[in-house]
Jmol script that loads the backbone (N, CA, C; Angstrom):
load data "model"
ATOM      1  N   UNK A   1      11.100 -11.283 -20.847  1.00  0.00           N
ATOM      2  CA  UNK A   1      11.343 -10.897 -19.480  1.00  0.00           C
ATOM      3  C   UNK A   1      12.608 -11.619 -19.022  1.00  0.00           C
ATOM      4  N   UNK A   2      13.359 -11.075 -18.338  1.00  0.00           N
ATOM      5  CA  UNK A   2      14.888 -11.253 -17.778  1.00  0.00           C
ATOM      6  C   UNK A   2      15.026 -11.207 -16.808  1.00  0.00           C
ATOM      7  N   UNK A   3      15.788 -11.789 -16.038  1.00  0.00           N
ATOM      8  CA  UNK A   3      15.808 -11.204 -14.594  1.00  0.00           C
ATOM      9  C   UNK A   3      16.655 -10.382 -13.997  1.00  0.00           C
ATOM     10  N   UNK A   4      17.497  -9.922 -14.995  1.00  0.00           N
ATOM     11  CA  UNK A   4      18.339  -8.809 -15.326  1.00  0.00           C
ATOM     12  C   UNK A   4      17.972  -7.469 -14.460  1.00  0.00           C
ATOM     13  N   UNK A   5      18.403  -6.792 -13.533  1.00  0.00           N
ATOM     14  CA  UNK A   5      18.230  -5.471 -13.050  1.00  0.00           C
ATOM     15  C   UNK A   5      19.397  -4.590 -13.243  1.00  0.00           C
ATOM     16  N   UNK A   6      18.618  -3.777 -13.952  1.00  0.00           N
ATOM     17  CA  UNK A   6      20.093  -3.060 -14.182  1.00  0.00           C
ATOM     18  C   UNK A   6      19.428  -1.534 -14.243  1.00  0.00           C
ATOM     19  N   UNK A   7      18.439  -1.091 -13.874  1.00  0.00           N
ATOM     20  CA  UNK A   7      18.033   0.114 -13.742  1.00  0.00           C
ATOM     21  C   UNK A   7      18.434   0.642 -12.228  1.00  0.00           C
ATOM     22  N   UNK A   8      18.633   1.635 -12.218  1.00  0.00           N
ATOM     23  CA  UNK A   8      19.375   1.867 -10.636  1.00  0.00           C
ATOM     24  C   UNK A   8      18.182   2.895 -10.162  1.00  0.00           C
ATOM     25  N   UNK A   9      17.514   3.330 -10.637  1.00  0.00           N
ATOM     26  CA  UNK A   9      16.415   4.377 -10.426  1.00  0.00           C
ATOM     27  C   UNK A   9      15.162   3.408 -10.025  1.00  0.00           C
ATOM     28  N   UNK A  10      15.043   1.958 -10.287  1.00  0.00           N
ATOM     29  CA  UNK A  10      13.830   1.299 -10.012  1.00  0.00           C
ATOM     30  C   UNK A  10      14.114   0.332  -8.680  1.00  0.00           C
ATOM     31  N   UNK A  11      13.496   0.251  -7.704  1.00  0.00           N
ATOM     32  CA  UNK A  11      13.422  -0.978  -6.865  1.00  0.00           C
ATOM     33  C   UNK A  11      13.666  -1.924  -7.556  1.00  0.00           C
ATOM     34  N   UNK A  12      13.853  -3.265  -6.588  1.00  0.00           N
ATOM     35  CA  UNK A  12      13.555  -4.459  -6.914  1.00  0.00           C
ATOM     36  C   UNK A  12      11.582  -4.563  -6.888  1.00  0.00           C
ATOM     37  N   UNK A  13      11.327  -4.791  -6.061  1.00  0.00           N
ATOM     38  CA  UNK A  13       9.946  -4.520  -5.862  1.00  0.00           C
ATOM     39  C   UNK A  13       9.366  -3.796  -7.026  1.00  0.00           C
ATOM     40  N   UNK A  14       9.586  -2.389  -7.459  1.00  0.00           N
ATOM     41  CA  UNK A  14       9.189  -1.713  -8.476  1.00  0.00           C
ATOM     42  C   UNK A  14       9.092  -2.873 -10.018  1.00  0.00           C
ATOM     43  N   UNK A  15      10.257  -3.341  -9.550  1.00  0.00           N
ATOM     44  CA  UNK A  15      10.450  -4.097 -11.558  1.00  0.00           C
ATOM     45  C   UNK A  15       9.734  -5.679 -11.262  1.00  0.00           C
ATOM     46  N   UNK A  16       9.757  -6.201  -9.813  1.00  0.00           N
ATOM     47  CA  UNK A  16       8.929  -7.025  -9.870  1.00  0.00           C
ATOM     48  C   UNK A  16       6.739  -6.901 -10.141  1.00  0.00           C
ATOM     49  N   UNK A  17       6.829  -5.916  -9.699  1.00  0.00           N
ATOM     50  CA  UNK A  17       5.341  -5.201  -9.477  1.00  0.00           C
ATOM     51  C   UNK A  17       4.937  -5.010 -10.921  1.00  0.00           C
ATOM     52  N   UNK A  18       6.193  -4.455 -11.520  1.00  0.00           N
ATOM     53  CA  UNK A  18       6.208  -4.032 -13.295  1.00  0.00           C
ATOM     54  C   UNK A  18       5.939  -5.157 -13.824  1.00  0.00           C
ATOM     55  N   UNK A  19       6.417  -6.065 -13.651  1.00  0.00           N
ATOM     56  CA  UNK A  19       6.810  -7.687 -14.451  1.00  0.00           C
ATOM     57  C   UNK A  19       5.508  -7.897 -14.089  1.00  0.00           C
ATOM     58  N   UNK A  20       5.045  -8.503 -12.790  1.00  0.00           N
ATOM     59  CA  UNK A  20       3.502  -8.617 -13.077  1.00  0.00           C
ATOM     60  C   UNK A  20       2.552  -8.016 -13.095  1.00  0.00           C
ATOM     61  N   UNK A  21       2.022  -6.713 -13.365  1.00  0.00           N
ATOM     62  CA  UNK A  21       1.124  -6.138 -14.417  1.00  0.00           C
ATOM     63  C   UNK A  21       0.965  -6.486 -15.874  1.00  0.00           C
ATOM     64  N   UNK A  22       2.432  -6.628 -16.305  1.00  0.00           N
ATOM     65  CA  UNK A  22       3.068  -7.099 -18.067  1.00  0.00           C
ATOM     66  C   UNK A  22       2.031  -8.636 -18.225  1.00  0.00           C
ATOM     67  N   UNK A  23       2.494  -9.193 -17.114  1.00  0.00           N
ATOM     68  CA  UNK A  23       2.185 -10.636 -17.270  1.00  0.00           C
ATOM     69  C   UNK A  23       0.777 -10.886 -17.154  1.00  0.00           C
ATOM     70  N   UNK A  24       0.051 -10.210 -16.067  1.00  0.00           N
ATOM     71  CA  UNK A  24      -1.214  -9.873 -16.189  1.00  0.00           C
ATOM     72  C   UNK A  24      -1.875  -9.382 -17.421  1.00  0.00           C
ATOM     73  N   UNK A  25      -1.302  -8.543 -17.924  1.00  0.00           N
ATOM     74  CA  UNK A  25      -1.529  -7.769 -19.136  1.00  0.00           C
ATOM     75  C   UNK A  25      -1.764  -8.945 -20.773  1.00  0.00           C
ATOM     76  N   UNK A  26      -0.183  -9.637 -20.602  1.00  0.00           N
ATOM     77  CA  UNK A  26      -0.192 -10.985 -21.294  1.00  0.00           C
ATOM     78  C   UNK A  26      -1.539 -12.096 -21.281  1.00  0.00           C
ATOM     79  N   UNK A  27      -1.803 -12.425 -19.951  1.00  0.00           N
ATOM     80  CA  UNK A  27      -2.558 -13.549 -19.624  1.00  0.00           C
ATOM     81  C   UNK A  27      -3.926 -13.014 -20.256  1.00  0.00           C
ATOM     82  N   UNK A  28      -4.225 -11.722 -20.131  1.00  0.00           N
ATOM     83  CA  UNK A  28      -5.986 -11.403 -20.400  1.00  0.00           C
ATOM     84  C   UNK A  28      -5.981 -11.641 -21.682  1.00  0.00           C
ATOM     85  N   UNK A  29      -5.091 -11.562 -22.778  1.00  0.00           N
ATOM     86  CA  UNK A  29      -4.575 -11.137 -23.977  1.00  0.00           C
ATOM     87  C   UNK A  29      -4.920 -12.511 -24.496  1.00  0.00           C
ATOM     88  N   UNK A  30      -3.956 -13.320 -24.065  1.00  0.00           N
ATOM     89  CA  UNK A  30      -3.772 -14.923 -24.475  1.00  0.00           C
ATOM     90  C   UNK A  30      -5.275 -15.616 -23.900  1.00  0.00           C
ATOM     91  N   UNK A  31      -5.724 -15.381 -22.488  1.00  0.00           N
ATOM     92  CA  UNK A  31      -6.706 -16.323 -22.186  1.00  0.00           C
ATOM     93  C   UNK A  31      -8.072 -15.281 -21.412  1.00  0.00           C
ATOM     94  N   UNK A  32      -7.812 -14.456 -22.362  1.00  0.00           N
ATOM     95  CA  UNK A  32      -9.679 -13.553 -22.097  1.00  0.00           C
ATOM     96  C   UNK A  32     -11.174 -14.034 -21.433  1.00  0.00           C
ATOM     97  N   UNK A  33     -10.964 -15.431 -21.729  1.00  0.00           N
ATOM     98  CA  UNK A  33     -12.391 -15.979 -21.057  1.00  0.00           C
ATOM     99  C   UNK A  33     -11.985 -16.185 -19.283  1.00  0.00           C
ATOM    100  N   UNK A  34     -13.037 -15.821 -18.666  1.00  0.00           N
ATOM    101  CA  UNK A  34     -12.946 -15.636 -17.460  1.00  0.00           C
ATOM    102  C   UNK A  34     -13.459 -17.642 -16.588  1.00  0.00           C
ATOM    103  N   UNK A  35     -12.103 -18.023 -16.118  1.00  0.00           N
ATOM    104  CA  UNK A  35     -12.203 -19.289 -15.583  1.00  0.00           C
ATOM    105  C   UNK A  35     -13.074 -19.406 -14.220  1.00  0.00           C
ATOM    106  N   UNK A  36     -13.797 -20.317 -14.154  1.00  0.00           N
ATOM    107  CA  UNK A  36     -14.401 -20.728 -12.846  1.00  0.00           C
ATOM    108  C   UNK A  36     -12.902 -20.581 -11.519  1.00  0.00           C
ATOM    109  N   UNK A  37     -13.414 -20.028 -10.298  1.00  0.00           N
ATOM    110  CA  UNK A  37     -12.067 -19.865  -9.413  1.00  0.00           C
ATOM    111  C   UNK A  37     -11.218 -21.160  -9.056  1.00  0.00           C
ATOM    112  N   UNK A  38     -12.172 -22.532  -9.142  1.00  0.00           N
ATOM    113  CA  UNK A  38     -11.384 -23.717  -9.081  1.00  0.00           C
ATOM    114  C   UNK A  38     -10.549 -23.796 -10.113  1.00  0.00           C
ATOM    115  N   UNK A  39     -10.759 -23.446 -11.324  1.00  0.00           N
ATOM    116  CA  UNK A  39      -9.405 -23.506 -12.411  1.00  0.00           C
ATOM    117  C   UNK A  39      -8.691 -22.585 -12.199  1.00  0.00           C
ATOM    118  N   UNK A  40      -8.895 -21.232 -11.524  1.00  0.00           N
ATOM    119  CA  UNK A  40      -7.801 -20.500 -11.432  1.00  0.00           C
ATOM    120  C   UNK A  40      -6.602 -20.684 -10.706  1.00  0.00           C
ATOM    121  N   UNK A  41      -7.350 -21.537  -9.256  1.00  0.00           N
ATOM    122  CA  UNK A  41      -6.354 -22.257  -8.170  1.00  0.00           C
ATOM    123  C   UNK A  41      -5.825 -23.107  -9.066  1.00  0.00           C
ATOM    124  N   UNK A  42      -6.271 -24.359  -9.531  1.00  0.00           N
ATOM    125  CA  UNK A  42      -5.428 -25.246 -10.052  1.00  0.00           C
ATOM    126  C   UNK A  42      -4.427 -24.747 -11.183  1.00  0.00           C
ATOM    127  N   UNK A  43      -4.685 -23.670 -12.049  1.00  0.00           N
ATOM    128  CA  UNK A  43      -3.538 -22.835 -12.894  1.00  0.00           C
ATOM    129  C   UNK A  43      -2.699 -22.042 -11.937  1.00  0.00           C
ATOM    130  N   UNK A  44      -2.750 -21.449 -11.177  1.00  0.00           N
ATOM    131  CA  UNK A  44      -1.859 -21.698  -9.960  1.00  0.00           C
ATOM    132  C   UNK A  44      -0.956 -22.736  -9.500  1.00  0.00           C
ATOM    133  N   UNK A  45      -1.834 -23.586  -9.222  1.00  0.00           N
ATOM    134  CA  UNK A  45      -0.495 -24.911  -8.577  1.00  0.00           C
ATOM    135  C   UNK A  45      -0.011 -25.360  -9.659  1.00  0.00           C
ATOM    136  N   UNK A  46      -0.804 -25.277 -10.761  1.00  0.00           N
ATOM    137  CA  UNK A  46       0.336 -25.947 -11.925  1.00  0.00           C
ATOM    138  C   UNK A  46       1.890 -24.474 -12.368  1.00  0.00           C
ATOM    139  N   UNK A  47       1.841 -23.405 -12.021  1.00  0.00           N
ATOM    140  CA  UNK A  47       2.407 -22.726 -12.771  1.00  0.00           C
ATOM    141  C   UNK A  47       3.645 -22.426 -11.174  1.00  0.00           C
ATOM    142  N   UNK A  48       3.205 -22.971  -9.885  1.00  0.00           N
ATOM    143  CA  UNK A  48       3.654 -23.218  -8.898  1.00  0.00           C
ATOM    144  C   UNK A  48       4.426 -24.235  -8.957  1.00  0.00           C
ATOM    145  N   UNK A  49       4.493 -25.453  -9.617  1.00  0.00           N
ATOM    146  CA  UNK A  49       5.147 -26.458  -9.892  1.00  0.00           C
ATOM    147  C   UNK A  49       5.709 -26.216 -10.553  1.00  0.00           C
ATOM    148  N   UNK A  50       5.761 -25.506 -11.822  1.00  0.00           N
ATOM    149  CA  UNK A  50       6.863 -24.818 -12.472  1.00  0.00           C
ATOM    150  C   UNK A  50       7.742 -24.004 -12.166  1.00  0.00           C
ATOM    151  N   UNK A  51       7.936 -23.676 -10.613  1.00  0.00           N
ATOM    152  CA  UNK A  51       8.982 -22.803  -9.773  1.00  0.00           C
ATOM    153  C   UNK A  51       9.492 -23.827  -9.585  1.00  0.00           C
ATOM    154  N   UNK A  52       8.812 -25.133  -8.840  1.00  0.00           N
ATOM    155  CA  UNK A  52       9.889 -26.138  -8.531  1.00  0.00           C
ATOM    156  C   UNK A  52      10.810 -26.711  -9.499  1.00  0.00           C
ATOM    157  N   UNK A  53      10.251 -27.104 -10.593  1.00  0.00           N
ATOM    158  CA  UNK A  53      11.303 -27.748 -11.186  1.00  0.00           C
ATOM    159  C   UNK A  53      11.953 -26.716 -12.091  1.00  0.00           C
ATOM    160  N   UNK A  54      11.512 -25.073 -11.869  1.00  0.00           N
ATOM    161  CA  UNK A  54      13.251 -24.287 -12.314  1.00  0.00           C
ATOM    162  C   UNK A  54      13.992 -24.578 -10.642  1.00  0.00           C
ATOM    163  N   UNK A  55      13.484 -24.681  -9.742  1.00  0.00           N
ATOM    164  CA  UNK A  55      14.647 -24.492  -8.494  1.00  0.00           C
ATOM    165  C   UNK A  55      15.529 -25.870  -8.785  1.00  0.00           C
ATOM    166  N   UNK A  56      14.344 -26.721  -9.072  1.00  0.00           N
ATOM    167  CA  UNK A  56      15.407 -28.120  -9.528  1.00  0.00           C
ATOM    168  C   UNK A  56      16.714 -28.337 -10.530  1.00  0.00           C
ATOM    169  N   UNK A  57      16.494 -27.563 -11.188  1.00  0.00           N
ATOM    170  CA  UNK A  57      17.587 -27.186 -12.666  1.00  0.00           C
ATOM    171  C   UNK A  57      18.232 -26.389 -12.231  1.00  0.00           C
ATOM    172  N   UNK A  58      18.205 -25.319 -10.826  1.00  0.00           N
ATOM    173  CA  UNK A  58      18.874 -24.187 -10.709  1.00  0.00           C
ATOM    174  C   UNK A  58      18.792 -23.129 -11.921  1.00  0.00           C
ATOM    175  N   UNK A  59      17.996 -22.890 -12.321  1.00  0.00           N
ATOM    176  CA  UNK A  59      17.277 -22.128 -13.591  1.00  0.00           C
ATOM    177  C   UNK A  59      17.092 -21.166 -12.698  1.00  0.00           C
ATOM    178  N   UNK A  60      17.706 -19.426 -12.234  1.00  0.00           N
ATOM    179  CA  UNK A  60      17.284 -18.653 -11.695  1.00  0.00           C
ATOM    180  C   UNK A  60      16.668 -17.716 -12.770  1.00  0.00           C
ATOM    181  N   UNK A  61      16.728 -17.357 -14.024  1.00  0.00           N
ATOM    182  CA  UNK A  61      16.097 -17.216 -15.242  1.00  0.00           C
ATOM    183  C   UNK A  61      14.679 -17.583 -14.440  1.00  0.00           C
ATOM    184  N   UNK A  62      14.400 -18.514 -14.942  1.00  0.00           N
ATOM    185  CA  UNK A  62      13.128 -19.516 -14.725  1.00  0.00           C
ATOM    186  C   UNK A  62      12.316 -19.132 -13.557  1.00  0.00           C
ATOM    187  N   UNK A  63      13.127 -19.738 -12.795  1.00  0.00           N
ATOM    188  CA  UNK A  63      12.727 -19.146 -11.282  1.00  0.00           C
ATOM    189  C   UNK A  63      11.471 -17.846 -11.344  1.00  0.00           C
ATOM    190  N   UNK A  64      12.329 -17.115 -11.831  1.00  0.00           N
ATOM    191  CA  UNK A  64      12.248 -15.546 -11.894  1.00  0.00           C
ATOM    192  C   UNK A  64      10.832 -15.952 -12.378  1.00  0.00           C
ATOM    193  N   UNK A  65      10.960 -16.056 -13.691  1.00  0.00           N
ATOM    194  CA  UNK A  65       9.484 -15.899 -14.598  1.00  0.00           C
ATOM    195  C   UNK A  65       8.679 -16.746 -13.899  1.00  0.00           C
ATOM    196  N   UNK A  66       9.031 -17.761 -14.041  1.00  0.00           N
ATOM    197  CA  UNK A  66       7.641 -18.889 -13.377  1.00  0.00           C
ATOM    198  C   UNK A  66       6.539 -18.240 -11.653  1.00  0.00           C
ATOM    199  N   UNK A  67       7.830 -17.736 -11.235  1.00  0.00           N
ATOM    200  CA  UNK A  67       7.474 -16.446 -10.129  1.00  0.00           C
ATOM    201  C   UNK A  67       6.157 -15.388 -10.523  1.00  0.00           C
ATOM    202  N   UNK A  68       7.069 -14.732 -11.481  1.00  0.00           N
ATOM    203  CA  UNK A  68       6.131 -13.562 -12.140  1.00  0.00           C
ATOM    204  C   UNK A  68       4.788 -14.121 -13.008  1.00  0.00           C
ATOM    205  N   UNK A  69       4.558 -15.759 -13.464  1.00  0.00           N
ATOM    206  CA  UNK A  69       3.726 -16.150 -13.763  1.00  0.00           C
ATOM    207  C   UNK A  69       2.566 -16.361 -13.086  1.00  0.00           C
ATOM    208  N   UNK A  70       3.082 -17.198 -11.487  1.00  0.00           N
ATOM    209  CA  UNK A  70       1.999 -17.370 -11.167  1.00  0.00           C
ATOM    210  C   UNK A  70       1.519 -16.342 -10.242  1.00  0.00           C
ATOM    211  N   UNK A  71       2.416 -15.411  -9.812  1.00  0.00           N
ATOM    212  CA  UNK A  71       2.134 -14.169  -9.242  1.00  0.00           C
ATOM    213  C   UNK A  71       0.659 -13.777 -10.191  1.00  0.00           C
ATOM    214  N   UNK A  72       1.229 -13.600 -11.419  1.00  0.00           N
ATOM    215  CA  UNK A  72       0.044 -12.677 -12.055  1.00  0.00           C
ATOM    216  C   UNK A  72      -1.372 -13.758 -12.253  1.00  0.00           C
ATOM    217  N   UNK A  73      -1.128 -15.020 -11.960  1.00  0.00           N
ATOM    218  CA  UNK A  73      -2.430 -15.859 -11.776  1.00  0.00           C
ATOM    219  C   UNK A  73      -3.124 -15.500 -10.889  1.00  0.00           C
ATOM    220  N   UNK A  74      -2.377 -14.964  -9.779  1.00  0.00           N
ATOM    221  CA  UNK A  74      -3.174 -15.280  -8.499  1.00  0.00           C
ATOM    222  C   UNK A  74      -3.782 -13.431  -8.167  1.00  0.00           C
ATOM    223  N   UNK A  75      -3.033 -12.921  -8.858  1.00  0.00           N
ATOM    224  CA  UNK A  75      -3.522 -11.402  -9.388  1.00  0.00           C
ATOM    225  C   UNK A  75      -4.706 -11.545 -10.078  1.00  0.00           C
ATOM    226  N   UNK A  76      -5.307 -12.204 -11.223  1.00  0.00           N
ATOM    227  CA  UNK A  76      -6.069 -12.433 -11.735  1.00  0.00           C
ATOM    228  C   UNK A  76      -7.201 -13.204 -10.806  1.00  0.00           C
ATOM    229  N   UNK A  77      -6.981 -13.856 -10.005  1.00  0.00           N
ATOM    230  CA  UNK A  77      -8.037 -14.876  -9.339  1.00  0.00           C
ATOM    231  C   UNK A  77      -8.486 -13.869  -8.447  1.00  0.00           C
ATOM    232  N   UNK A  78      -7.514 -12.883  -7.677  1.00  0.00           N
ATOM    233  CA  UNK A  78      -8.222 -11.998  -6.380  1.00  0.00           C
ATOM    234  C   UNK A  78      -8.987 -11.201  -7.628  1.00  0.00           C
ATOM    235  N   UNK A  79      -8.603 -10.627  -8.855  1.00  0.00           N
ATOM    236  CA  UNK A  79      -9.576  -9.702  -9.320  1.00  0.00           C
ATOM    237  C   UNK A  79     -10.874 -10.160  -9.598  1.00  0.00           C
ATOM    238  N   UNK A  80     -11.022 -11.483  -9.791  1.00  0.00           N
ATOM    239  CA  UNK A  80     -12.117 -12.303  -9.659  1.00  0.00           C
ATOM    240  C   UNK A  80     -13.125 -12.607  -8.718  1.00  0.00           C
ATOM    241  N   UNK A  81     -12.443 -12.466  -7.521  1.00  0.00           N
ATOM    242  CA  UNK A  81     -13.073 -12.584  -6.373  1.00  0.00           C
ATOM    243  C   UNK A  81     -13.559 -11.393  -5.803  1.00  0.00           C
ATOM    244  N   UNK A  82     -12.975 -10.491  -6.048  1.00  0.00           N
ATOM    245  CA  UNK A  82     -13.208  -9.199  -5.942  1.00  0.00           C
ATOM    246  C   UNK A  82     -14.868  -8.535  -6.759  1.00  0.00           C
ATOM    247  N   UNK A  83     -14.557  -9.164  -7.934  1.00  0.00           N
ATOM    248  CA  UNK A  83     -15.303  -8.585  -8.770  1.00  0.00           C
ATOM    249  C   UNK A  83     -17.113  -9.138  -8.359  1.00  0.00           C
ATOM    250  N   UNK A  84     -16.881 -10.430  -7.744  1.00  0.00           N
ATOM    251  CA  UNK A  84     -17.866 -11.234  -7.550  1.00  0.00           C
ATOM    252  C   UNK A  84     -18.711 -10.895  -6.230  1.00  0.00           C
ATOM    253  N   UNK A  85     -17.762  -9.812  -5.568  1.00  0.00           N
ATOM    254  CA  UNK A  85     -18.602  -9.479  -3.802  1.00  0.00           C
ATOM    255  C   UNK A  85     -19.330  -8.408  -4.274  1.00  0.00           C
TER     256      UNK A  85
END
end "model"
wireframe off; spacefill off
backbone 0.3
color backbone group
């Protein structure tokens, strides 16, 4: 993933929305077992702290992904919560 836009036919929004489904898609893949919601928050703030220190490096690369990472955490935690009402 890049943070590269270079499709002129897609939003920004569109390729961000795209990026995390992918990443969502990734995470079930890599970590299938379903976490208690307190670990999901705390994989959150940890993958939230990893925005800071790309803003710290000026890593807009980084930025980007660490974005689309914990985006798709917190995608995963509402589907959780969801699933549980």
């Amino acid at each position: 993933m890049t943070m590269g836009y270079e499709n002129e036919n897609e939003t920004p929004r569109t390729k961000i929305l795209t990026d995390i489904n992918k990443e969502c898609e990734r995470q079930n893949i890599k970590h299938p077992n379903e976490l208690n919601l307190q670990m999901r928050f705390i994989t959150i703030m940890e993958e939230a702290g990893e925005v800071a220190e790309a803003l710290q490096e000026n890593d807009m690369d980084s930025v980007y992904r660490e974005l689309i990472e914990t985006a798709a955490c917190c995608v995963r935690m509402a589907e959780q919560v969801l699933l549980q009402e």
